[in-house]
N, C-alpha and C positions, 0 to 999 in steps of 0.2 A: 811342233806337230803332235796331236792327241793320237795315243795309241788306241786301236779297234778295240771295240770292245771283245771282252772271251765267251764265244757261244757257251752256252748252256748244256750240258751235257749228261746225263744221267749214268748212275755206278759210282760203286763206293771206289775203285779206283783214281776214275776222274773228279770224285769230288770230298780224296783221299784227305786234305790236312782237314776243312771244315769238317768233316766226317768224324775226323779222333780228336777234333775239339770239343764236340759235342758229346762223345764218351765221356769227355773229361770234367765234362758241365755238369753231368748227370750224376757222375761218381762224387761228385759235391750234393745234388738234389738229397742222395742216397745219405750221404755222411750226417746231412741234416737232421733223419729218419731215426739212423743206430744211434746217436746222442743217447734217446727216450731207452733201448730195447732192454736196457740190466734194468736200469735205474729208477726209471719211473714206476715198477712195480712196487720197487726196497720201499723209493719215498712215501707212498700213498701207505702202505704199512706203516714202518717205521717211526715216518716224519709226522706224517699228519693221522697215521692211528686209524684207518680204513678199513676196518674188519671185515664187513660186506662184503662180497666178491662182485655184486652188480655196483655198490657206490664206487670203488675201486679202478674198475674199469669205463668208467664215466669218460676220461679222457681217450679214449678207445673209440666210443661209442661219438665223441666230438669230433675227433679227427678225421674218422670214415665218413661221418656222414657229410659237415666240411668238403672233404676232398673229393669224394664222389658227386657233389652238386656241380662243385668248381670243375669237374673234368668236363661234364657237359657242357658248361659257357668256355670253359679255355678253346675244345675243337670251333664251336659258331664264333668266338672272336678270335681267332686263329684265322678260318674262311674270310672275315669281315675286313679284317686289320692288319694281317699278317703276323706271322708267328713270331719274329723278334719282340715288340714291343709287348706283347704277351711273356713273354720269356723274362724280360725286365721287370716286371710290376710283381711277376710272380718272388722274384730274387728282393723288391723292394720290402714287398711282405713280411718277408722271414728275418730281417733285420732285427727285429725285438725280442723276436722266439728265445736264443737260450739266453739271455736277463731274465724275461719271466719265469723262468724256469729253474734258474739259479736261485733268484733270489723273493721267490713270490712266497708271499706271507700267508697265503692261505691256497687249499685245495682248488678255491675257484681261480685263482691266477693260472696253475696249471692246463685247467680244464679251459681257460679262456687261450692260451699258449697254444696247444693241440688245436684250438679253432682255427688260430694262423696258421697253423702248420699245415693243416687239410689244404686251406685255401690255395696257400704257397705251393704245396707240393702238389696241389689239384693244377696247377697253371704251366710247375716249372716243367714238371715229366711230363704230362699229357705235349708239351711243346718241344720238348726235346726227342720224343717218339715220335711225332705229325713230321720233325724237320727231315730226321734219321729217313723216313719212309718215303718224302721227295725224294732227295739224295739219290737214293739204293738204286731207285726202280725194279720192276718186277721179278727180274731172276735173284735178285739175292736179298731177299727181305726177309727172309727167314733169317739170314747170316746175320743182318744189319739192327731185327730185332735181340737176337742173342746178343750183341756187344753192347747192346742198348742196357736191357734190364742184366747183365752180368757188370758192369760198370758201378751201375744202382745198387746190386746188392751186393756185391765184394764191400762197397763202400760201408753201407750198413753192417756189415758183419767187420770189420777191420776196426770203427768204430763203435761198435760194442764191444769189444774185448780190450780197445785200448779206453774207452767211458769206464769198463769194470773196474781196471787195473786201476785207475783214476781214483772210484769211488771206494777201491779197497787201501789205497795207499794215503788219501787226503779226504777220506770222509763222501759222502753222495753227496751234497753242494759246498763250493759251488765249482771245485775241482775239472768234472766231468764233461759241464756245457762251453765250457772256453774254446773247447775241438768246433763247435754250432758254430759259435762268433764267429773265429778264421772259415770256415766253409764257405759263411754267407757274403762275406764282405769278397773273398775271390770269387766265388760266385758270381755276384753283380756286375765286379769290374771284368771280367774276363766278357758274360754276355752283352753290355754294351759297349766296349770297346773291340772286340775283338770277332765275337758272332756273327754271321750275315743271313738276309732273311732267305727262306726258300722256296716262299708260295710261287715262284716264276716256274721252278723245277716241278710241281704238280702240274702247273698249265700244260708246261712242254710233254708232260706223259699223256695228259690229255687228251691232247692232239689225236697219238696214235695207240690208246689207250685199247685193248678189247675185250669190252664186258662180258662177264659171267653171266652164264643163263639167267641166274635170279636177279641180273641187275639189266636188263636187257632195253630196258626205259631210262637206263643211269644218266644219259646225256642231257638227258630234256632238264632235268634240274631241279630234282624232288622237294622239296618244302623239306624244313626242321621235321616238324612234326611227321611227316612221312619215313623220313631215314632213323627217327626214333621208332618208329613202328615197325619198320620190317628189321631194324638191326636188335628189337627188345622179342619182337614175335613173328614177324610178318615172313621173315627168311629163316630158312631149318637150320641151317649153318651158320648165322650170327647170332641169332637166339639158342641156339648150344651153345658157343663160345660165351655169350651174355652170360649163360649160368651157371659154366662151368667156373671163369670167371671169380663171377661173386660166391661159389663155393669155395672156392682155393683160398681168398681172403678173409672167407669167416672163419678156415681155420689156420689162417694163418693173427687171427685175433687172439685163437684160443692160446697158440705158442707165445705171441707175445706177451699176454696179459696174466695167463692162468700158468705156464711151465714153472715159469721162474716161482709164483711161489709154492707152488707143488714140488719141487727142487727144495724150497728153502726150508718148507715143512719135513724132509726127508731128512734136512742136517748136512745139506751138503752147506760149504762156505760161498760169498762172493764170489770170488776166484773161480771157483768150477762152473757157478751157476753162469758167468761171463762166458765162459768155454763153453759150456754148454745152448747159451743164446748165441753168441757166432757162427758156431758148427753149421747150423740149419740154414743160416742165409749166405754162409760160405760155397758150402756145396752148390748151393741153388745158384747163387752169381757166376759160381765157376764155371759149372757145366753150361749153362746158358750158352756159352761162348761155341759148343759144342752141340747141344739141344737144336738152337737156331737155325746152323749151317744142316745137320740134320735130316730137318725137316724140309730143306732147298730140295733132297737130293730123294725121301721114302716117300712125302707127303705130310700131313698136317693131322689129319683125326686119330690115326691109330698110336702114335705117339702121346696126345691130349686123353685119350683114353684108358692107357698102361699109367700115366704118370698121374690119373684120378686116384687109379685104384692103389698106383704104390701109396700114395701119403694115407692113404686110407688105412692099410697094413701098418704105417708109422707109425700113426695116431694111437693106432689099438694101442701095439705094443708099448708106447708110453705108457698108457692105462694101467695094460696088465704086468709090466715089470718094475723095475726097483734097480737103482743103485746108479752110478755113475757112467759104467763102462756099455750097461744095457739101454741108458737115455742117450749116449751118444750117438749107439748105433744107431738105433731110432732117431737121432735129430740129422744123422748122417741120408740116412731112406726119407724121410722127408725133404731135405733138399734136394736128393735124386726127382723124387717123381714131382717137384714143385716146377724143378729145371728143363724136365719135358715137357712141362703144362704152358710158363708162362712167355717165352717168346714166340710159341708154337700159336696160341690163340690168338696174339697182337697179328701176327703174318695172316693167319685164318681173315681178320679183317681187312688188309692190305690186299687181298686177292680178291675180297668177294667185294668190297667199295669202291665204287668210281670215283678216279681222283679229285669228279668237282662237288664230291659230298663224302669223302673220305675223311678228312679231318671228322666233322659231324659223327661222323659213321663213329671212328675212335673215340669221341667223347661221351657218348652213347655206351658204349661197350665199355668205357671205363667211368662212368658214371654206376656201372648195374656192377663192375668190379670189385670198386672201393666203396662200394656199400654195403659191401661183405663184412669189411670191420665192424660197422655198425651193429649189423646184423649180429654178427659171429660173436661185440662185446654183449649185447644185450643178451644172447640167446644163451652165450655159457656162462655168464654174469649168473642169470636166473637160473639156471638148470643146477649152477654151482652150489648159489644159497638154497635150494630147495633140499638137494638129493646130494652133492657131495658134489666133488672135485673129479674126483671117478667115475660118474654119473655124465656129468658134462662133456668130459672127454670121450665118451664113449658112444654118446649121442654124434657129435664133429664125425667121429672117424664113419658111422652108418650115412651121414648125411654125403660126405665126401663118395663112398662108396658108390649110391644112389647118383651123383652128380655124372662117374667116369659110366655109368651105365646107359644115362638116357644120350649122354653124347655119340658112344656107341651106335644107338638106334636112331635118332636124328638129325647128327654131320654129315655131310658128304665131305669129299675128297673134294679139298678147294684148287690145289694145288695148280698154277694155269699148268705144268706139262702132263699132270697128272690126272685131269678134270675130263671124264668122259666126252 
């Protein structure tokens, strides 16, 4: 006799182990990420002699752009196809990534490596966030983002310092990327063996789903084109999150790309400059866990707003100080106000998108995200070789500033118990 099937149910409770499987998915996506964060600065120096600070960052400027395209088709083929077999093509991708990175003979293998990466990492987390966000349902999406992106970036930061250690004890190739290999290969097998899909659990919210004023036509079933429009300008509260977003990214380009060798130019060794690239995505992963939940219980803008402005203060103080124990704290305030930003803005879209154009909605939003890096390698690439290193970073920290202020002025309170 076949046993009934198991209704369907929403809450991270009832849908408790797929739930920390998918943490666990992600903190791989993540580990993929910290591979690159020591090392690929040294190499483009070091290995291949990258003086330029914009040719340098070239892989920076491949990977955002990459992964911000690919976020956009992950959500529409997400909607299409369902989000497992997206989750797999994404983990199939990244299978070559650290070989070429280990072992690629020239600047352009790298830069063509970071193209997989974008793509890979454009499909796996854009998909492992769309699943997280069935799951949860409406009360605890905030919580449900926190564990999401604190997952992703402990991974990245646990991963940089154990890549540093790597590349200070056995040289930067090919020591450092063998941690990529093991990520991807569980990775793969863990999501098609063991993943399940969730578009049924969107439907089921669906049903009794109750739209936000500015989604108030959400049912009818707006076109691509339409939910890229009010989720890029068309709604006040996805179009702040859209650029707050892609602000937090472009300076989170400048940390990736430009600290390390601002650190390296100072005299600090591997070692430190490894501790000093962890620090910042450490805090930010951890607190996540806490940021998320959060904003379940104050609301969503005024947190997105304090956490512009702290990295803003970070940024400076990079700028303006010197020495190891003053970049720390700054790399410590930087993950503070990253960790209020970034699972607060993902929930910001989980409240104001109706669940039959929410995926869409998130690929949108994380399309205009990780096009920050893009932005953020080309903008301090250039600002770097023109005017200095000082110059660059000082520009990020006003832009960041400008970013937590227009949110201020056009977020509302998304929040459903909070929402006028």
């Amino acid at each position: 006799m076949n046993a009934l099937p198991v209704p369907l149910r929403l809450g991270l409770r009832a849908n408790l182990a797929q739930f920390g499987l998918l943490v666990a998915v992600n903190a791989l996506v993540g580990g993929m990420l910290g591979q690159e964060r020591v090392v690929l600065p040294l190499l483009a120096d070091t290995v291949f002699g990258l003086s330029a600070y914009t040719s340098a960052l070239t892989y920076i400027l491949a990977f955002g752009a990459t992964k911000a395209v690919t976020n956009f088709f992950a959500g529409a083929l997400s909607d299409a196809f369902g989000r497992k077999p997206v989750l797999v093509a994404g983990w199939l991708i990244a299978l070559p990534i650290p070989a070429m990175l280990a072992f690629g003979p020239t600047w352009a293998w790298i830069v063509a490596a970071n193209v997989l990466l974008g793509v890979s990492q454009g499909l796996t987390w854009s998909t492992t966030i769309i699943m997280k966000i069935d799951l949860a349902g409406p009360e605890r999406r905030g919580l449900a983002m926190g564990f999401n992106e604190a997952a992703g970036y402990l991974a990245v930061a646990a991963t940089a310092v154990a890549s540093g250690q790597l590349a200070a004890s056995f040289g930067l190739r090919p020591a450092p990327f063998l941690l990529g290999a093991a990520y991807a290969a569980l990775g793969l097998g863990l999501s098609t063996l063991i993943v399940r899909e969730t578009r049924e659990h969107a439907r089921l919210e669906a049903t009794t789903h109750t739209a936000h004023a500015a989604s108030s036509d959400a049912a009818s079933g707006p076109s691509t084109a339409q939910v890229a429009w009010r989720t890029s300008v068309g709604d006040r509260s996805l179009s702040a999150a859209s650029q707050a977003g892609m602000v937090n990214n472009l300076n989170d380009a400048l940390a990736w790309g430009l600290f390390p060798i601002l650190f390296a130019a100072a005299g600090l060794s591997v070692a430190q400059i490894g501790v000093l690239g962890a620090l910042y995505p450490a805090v930010w992963g951890f607190g996540q866990m806490f940021t998320g939940w959060w904003s379940d219980h104050v609301g969503r803008k005024h947190l997105i707003t304090a956490g512009m402005l702290l990295q803003a203060a970070a940024i400076a103080a990079v700028a303006a100080g010197h020495g190891f124990a003053l970049w720390a704290l700054a790399q410590v305030l930087l993950g503070i106000g990253t960790a209020l930003v970034y699972p607060t803005l993902l929930a910001v879209i989980g409240d104001v998108a109706h669940p039959a154009w929410r995926a869409r909605a998130v690929g949108v939003y994380r399309l205009w995200r990780d096009g920050g890096f893009a932005v953020g390698a080309l903008l301090a690439g250039l600002l770097a070789d023109l005017y200095g290193l000082s110059a660059a970073i000082w520009t990020v920290a006003a832009l960041t500033a400008a970013s937590g202020a227009l949110v201020a002025l056009r977020m509302r309170e998304t929040h459903p118990r909070r929402t006028p």
